[in-house]
PATORDREN-53577 format. One record per atom (N, C-alpha, C): residue in one letter; atom name; x negated, y, z negated. Coordinates in Angstrom, 2 decimals, always signed. Layout:
N
<type: A, atom: CA, xx: X, yy: Y, zz: Z>
...
//
This chain:
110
<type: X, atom: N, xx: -0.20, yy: +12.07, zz: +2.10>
<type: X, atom: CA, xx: +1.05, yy: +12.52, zz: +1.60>
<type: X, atom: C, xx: +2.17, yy: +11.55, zz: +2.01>
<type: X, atom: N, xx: +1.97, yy: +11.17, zz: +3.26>
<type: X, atom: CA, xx: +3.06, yy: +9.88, zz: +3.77>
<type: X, atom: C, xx: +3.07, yy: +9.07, zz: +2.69>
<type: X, atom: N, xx: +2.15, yy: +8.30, zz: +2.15>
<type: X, atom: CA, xx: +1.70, yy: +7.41, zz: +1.58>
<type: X, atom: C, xx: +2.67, yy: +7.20, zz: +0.37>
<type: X, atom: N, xx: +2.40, yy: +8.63, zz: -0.21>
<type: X, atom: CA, xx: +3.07, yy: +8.97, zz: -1.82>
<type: X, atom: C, xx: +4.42, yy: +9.03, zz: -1.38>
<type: X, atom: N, xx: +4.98, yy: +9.72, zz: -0.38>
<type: X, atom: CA, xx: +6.58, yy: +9.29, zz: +0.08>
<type: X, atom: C, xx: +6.90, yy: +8.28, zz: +0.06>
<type: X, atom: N, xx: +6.54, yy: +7.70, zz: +0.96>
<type: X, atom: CA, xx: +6.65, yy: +6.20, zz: +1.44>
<type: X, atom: C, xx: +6.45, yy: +5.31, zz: +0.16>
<type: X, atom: N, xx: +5.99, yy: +5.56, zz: -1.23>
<type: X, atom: CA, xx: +5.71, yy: +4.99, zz: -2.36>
<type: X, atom: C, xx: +7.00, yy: +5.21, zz: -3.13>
<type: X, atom: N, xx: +7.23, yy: +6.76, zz: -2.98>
<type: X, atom: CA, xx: +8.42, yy: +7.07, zz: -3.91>
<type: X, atom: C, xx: +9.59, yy: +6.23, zz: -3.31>
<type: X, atom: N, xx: +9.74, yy: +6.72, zz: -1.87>
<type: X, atom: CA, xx: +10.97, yy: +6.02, zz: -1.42>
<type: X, atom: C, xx: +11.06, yy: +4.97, zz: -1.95>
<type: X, atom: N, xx: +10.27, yy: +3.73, zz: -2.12>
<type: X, atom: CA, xx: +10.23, yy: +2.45, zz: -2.03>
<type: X, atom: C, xx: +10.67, yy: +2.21, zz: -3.92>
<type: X, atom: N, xx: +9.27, yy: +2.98, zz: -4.60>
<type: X, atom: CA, xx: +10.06, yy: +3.21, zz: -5.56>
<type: X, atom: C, xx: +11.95, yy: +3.50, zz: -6.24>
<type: X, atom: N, xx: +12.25, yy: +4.73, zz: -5.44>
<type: X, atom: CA, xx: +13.88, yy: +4.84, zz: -5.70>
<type: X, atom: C, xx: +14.53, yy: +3.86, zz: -5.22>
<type: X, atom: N, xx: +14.35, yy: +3.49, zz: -3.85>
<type: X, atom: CA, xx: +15.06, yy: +1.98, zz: -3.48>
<type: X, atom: C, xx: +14.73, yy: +1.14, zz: -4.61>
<type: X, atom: N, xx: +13.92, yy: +0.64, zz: -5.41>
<type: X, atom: CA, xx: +13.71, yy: -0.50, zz: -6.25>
<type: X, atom: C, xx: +14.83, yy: -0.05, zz: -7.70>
<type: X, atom: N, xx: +14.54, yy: +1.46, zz: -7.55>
<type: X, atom: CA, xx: +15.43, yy: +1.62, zz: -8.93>
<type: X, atom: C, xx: +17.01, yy: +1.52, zz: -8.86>
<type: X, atom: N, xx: +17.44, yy: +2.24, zz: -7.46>
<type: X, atom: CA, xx: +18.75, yy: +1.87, zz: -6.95>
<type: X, atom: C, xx: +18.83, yy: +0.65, zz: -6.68>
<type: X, atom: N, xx: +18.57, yy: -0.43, zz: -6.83>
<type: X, atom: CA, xx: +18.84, yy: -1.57, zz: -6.50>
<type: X, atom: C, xx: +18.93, yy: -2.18, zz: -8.12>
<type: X, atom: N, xx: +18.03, yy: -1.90, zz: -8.88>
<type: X, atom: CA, xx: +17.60, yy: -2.63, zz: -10.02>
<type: X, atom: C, xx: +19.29, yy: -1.92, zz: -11.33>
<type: X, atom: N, xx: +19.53, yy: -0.45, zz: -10.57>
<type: X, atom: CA, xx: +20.62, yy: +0.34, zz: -11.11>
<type: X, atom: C, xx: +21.98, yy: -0.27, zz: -10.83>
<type: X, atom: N, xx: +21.99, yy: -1.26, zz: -9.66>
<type: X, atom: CA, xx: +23.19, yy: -1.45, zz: -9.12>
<type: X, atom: C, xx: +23.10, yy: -2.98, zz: -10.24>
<type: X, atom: N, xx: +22.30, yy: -4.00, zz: -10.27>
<type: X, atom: CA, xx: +22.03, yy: -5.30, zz: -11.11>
<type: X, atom: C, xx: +22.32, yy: -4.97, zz: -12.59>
<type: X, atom: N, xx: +22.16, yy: -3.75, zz: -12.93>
<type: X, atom: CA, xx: +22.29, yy: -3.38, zz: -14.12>
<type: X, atom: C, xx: +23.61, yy: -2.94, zz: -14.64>
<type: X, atom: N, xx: +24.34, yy: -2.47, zz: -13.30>
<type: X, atom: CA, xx: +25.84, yy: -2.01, zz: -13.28>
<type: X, atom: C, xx: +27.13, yy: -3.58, zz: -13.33>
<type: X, atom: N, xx: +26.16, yy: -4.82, zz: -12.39>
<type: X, atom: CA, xx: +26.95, yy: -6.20, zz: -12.28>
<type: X, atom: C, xx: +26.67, yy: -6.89, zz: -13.76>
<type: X, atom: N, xx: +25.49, yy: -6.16, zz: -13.92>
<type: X, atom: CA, xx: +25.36, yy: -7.41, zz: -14.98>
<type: X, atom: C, xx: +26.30, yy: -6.75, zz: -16.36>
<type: X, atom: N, xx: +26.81, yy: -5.30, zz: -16.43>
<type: X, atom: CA, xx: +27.31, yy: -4.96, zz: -17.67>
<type: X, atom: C, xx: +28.65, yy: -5.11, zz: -17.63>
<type: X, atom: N, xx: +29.14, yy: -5.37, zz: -15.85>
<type: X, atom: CA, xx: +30.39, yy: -5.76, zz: -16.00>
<type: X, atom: C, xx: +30.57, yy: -7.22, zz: -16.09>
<type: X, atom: N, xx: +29.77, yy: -8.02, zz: -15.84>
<type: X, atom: CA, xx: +29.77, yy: -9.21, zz: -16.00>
<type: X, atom: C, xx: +29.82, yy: -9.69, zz: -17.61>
<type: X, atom: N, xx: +29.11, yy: -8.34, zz: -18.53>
<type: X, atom: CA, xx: +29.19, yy: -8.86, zz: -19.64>
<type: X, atom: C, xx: +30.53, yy: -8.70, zz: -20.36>
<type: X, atom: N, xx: +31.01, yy: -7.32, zz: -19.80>
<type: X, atom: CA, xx: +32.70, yy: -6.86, zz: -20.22>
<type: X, atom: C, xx: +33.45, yy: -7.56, zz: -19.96>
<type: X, atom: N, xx: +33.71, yy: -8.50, zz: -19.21>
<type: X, atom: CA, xx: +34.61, yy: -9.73, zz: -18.31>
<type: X, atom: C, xx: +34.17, yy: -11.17, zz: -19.05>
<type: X, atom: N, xx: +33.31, yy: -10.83, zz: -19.65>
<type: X, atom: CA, xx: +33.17, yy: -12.62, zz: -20.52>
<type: X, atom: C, xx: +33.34, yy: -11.87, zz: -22.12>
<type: X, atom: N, xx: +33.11, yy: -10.97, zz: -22.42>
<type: X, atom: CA, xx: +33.71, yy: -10.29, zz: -23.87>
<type: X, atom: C, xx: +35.32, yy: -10.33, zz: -23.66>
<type: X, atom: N, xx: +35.62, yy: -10.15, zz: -22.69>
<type: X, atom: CA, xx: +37.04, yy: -10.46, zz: -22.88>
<type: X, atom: C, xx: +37.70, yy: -11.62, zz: -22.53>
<type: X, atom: N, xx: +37.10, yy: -11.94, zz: -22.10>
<type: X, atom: CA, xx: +37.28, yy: -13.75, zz: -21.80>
<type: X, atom: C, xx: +37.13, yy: -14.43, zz: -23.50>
<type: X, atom: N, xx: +35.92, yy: -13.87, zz: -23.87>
<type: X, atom: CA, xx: +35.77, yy: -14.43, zz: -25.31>
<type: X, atom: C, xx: +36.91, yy: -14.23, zz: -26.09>
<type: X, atom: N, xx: +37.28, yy: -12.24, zz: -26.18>
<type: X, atom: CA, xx: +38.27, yy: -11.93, zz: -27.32>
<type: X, atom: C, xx: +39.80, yy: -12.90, zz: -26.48>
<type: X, atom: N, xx: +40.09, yy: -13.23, zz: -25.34>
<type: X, atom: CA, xx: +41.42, yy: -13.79, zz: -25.06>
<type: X, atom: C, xx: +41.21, yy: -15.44, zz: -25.84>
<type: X, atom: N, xx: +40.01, yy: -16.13, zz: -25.32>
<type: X, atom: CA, xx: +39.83, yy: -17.58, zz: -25.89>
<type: X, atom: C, xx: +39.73, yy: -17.28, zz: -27.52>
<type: X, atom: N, xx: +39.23, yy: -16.40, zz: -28.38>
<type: X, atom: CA, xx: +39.77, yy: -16.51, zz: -29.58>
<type: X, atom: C, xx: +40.91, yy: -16.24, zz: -30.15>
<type: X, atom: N, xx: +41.64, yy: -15.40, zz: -29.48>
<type: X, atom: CA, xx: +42.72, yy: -15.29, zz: -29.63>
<type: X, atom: C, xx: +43.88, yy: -16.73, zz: -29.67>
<type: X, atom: N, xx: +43.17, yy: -17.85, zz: -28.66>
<type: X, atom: CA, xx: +44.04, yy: -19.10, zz: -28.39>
<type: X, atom: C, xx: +43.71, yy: -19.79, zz: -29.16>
<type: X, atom: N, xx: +42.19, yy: -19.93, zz: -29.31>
<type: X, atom: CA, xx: +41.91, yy: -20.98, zz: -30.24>
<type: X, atom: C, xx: +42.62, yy: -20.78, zz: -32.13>
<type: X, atom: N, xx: +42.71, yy: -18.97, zz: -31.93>
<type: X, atom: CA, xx: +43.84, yy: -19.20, zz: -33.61>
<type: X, atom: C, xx: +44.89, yy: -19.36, zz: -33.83>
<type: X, atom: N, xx: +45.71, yy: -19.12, zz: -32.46>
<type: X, atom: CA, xx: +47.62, yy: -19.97, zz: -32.16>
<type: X, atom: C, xx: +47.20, yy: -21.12, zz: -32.26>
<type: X, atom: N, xx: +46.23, yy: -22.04, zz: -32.10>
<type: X, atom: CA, xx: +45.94, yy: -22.96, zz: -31.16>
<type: X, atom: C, xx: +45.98, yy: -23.54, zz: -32.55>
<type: X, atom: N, xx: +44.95, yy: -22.93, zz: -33.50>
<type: X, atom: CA, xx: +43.97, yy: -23.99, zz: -34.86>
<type: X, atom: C, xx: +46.05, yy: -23.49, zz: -35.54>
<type: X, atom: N, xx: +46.76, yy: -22.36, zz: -35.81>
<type: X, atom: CA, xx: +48.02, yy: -22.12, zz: -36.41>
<type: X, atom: C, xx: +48.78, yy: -23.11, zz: -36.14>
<type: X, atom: N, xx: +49.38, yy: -23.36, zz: -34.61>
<type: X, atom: CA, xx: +49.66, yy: -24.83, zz: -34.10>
<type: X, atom: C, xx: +49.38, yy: -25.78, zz: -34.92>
<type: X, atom: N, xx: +48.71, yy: -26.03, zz: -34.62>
<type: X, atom: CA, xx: +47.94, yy: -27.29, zz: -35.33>
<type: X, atom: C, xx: +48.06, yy: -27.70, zz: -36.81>
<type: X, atom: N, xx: +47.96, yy: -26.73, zz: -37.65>
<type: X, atom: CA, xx: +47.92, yy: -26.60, zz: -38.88>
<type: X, atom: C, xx: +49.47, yy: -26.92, zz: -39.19>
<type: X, atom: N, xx: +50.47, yy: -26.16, zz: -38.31>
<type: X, atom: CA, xx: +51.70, yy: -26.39, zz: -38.68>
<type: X, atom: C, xx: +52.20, yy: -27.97, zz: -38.54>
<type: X, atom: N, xx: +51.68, yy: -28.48, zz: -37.15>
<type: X, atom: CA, xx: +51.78, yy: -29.62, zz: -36.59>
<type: X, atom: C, xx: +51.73, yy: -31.07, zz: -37.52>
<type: X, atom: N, xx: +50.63, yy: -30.64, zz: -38.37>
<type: X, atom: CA, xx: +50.19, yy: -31.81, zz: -39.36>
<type: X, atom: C, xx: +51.01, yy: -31.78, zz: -40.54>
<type: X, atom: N, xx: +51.13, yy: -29.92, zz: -40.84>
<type: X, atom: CA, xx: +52.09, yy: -30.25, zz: -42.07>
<type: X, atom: C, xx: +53.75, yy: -30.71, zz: -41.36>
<type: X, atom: N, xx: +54.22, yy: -30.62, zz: -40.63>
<type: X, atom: CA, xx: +55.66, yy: -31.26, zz: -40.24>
<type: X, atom: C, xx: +55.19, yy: -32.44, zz: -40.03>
<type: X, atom: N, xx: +54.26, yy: -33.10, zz: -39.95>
<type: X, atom: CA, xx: +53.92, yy: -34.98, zz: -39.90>
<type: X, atom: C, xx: +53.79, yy: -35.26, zz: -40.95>
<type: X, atom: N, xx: +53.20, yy: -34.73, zz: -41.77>
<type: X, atom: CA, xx: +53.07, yy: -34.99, zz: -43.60>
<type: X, atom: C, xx: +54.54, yy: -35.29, zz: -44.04>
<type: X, atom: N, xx: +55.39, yy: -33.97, zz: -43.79>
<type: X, atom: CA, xx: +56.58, yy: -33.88, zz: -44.02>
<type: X, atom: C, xx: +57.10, yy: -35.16, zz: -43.69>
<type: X, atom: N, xx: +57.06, yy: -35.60, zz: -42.54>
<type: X, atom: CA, xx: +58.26, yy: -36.78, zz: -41.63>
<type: X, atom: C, xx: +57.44, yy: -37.64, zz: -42.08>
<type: X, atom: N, xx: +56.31, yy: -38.14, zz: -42.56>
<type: X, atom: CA, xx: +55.60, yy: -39.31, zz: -43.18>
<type: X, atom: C, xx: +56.34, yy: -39.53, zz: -44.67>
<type: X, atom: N, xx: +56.63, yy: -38.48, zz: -45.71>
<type: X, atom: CA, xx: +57.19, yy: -38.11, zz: -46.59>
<type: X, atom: C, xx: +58.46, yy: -38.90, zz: -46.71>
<type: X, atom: N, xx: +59.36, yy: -38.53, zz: -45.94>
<type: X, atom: CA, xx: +60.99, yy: -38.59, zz: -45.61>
<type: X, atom: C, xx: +60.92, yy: -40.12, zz: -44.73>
<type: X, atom: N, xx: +59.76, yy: -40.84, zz: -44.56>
<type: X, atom: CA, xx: +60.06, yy: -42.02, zz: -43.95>
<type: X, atom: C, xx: +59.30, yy: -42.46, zz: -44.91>
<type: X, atom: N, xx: +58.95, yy: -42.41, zz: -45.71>
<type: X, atom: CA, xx: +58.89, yy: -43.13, zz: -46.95>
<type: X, atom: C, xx: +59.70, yy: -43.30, zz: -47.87>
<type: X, atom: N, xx: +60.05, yy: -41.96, zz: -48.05>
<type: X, atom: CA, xx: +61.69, yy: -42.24, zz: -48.77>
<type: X, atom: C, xx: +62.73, yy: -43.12, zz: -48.17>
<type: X, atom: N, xx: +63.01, yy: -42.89, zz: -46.69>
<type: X, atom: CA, xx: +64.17, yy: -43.72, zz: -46.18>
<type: X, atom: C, xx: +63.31, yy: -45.60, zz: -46.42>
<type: X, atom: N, xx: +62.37, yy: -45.57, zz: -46.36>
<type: X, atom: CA, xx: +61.91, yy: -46.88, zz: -46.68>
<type: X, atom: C, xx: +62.40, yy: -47.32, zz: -47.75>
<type: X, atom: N, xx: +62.08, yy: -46.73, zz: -49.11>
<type: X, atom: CA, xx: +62.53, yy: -46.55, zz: -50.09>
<type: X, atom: C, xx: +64.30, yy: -47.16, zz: -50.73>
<type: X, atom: N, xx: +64.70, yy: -46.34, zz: -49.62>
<type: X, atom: CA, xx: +66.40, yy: -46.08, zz: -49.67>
<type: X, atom: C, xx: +66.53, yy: -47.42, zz: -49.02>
<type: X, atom: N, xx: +65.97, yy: -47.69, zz: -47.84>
<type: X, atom: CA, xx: +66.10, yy: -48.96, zz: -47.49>
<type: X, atom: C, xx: +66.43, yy: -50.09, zz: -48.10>
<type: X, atom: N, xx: +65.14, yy: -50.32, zz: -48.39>
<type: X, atom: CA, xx: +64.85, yy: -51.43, zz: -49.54>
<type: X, atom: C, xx: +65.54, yy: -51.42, zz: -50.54>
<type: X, atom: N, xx: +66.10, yy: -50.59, zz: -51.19>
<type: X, atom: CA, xx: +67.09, yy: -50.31, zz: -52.27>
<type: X, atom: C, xx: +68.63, yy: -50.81, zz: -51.53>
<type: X, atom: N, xx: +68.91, yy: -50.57, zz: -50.53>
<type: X, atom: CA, xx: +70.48, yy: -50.99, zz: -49.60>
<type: X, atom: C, xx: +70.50, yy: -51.87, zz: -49.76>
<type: X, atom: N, xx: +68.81, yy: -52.90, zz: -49.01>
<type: X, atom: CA, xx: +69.22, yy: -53.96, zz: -48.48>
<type: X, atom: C, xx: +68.86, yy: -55.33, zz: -49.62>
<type: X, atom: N, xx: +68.66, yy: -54.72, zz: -50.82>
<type: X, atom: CA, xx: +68.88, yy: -55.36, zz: -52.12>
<type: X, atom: C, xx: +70.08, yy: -55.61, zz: -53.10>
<type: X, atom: N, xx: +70.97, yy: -54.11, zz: -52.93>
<type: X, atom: CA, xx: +72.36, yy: -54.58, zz: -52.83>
<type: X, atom: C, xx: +73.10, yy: -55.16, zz: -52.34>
<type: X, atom: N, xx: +72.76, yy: -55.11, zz: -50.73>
<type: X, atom: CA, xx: +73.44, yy: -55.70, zz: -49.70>
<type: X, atom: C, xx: +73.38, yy: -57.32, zz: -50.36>
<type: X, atom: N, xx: +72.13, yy: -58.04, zz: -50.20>
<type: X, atom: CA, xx: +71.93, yy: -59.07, zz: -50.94>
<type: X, atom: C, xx: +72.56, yy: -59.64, zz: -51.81>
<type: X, atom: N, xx: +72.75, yy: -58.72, zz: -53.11>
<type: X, atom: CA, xx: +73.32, yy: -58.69, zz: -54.50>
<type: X, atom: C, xx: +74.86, yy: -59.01, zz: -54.24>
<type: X, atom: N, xx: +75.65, yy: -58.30, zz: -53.24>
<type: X, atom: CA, xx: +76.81, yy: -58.12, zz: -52.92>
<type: X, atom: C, xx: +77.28, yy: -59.74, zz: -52.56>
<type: X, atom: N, xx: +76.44, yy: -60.02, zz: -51.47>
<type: X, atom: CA, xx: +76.37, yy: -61.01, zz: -50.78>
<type: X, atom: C, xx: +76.57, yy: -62.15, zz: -51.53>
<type: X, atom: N, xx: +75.48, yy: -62.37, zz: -52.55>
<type: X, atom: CA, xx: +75.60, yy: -63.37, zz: -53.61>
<type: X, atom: C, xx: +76.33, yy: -63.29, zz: -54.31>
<type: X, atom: N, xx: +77.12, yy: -62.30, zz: -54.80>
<type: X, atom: CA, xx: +78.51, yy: -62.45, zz: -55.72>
<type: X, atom: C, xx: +79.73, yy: -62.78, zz: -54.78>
<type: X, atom: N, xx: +79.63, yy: -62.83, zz: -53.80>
<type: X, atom: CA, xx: +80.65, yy: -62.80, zz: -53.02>
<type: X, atom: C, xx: +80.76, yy: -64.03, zz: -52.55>
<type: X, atom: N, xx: +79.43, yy: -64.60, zz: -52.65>
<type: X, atom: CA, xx: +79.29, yy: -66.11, zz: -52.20>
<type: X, atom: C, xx: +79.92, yy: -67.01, zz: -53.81>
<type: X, atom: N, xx: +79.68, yy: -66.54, zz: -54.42>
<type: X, atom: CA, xx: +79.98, yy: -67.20, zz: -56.08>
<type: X, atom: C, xx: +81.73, yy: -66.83, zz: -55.70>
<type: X, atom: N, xx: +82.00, yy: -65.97, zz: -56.10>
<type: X, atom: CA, xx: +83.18, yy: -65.79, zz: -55.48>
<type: X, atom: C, xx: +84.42, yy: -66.58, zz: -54.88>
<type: X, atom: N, xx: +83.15, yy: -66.79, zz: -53.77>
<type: X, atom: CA, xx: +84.13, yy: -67.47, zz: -52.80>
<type: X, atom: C, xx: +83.94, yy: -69.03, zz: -53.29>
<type: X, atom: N, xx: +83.25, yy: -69.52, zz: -53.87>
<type: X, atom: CA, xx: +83.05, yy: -71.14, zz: -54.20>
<type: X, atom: C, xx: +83.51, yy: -71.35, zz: -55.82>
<type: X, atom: N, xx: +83.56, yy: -69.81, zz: -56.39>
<type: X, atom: CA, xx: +84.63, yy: -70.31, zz: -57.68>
<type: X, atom: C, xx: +86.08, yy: -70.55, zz: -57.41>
<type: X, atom: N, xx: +86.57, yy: -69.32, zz: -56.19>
<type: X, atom: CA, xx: +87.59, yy: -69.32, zz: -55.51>
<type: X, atom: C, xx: +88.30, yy: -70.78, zz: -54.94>
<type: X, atom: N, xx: +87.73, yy: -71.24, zz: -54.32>
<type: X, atom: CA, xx: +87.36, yy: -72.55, zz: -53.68>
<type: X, atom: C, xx: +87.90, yy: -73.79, zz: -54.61>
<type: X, atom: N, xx: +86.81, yy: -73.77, zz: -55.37>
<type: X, atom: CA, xx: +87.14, yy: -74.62, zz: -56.66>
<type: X, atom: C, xx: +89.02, yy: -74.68, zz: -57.27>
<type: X, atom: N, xx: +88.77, yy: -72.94, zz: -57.61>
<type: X, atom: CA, xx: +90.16, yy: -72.57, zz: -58.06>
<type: X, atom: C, xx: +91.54, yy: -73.66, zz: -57.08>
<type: X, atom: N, xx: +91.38, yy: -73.31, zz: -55.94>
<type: X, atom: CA, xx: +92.90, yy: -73.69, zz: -55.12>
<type: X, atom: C, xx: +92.27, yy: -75.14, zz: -55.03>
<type: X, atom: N, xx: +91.43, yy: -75.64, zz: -54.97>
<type: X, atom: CA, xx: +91.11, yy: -77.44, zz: -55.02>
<type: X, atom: C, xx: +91.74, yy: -77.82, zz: -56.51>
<type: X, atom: N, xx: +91.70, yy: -77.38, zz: -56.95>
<type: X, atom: CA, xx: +92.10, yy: -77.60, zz: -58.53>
<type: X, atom: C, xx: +93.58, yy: -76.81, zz: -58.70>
<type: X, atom: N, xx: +94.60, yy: -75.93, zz: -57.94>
<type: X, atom: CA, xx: +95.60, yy: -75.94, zz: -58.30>
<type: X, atom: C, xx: +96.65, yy: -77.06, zz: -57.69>
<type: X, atom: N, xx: +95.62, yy: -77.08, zz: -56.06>
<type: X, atom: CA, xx: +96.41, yy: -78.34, zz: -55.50>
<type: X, atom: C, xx: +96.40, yy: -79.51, zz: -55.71>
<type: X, atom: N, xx: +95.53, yy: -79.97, zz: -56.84>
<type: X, atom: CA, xx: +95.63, yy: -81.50, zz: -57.13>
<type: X, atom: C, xx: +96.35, yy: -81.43, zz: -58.37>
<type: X, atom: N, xx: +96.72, yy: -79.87, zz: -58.95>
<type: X, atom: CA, xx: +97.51, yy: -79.41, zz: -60.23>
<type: X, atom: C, xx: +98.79, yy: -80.06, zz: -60.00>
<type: X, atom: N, xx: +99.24, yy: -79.51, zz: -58.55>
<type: X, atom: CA, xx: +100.59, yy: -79.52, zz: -58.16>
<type: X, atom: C, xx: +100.84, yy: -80.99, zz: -57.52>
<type: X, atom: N, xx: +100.30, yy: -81.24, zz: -57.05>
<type: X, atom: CA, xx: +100.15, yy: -82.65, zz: -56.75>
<type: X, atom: C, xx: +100.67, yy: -83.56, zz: -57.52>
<type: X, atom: N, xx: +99.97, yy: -83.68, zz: -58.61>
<type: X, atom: CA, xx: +99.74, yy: -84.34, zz: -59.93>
<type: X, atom: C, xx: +100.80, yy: -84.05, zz: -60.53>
<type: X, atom: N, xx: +101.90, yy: -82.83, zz: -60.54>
<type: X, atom: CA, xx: +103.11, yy: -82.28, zz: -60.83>
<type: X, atom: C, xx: +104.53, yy: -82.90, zz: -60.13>
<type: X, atom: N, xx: +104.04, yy: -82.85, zz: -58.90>
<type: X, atom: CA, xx: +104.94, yy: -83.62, zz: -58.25>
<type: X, atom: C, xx: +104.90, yy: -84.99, zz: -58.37>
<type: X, atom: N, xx: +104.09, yy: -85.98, zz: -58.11>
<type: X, atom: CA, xx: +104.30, yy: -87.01, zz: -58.54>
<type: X, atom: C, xx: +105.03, yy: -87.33, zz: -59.43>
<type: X, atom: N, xx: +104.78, yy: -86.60, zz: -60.34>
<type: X, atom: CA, xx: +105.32, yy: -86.54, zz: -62.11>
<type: X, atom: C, xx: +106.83, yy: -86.76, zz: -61.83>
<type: X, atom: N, xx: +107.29, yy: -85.72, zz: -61.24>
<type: X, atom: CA, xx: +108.42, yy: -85.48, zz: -60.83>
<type: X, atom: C, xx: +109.46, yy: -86.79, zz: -60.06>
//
């Protein structure tokens, strides 16, 4: 009769023990299920982020193409300006070389 005690006992100790592994391991699983539901939760701010991130670089890739654009368009007038202004100034040029040998040529006369 010891025997069968001494069996059971050993028995319930194995089950209380195997009851307590069974109690760590279900909280162990509740604590990484929520570990999971918090990390998915980040990774979809995270992928939203992101998504927004690229479209405002699209955007500013966009608008620096245009100012390229606008650029190149300025600094073709700028140019344009430049060269009439240079004509300008050497028809100009011409002009008072040619009124002063006008007057010149007037006075002598005189």
């Amino acid at each position: 009769m010891f025997v069968w005690f001494d069996g059971q006992v050993h028995a319930e100790s194995k089950l209380e023990g195997l009851e307590d592994m069974v109690r760590r391991l279900k909280a162990q699983v509740d604590e990484l299920t929520r570990q999971n539901q918090d990390l998915g939760g980040w990774k979809a701010r995270l992928t939203q982020e992101n998504y927004e991130l690229q479209r405002q670089v699209q955007e500013l890739d966009s608008s620096n193409g245009t100012m390229a654009k606008a650029r190149a368009a300025l600094q073709q007038q700028l140019d344009e300006a430049k060269a009439r202004l240079d004509d300008e100034s050497r028809v100009s040029h011409v002009s008072v070389v040619f009124c002063t040998q006008q007057l010149k040529h007037n006075c002598s006369c005189l």
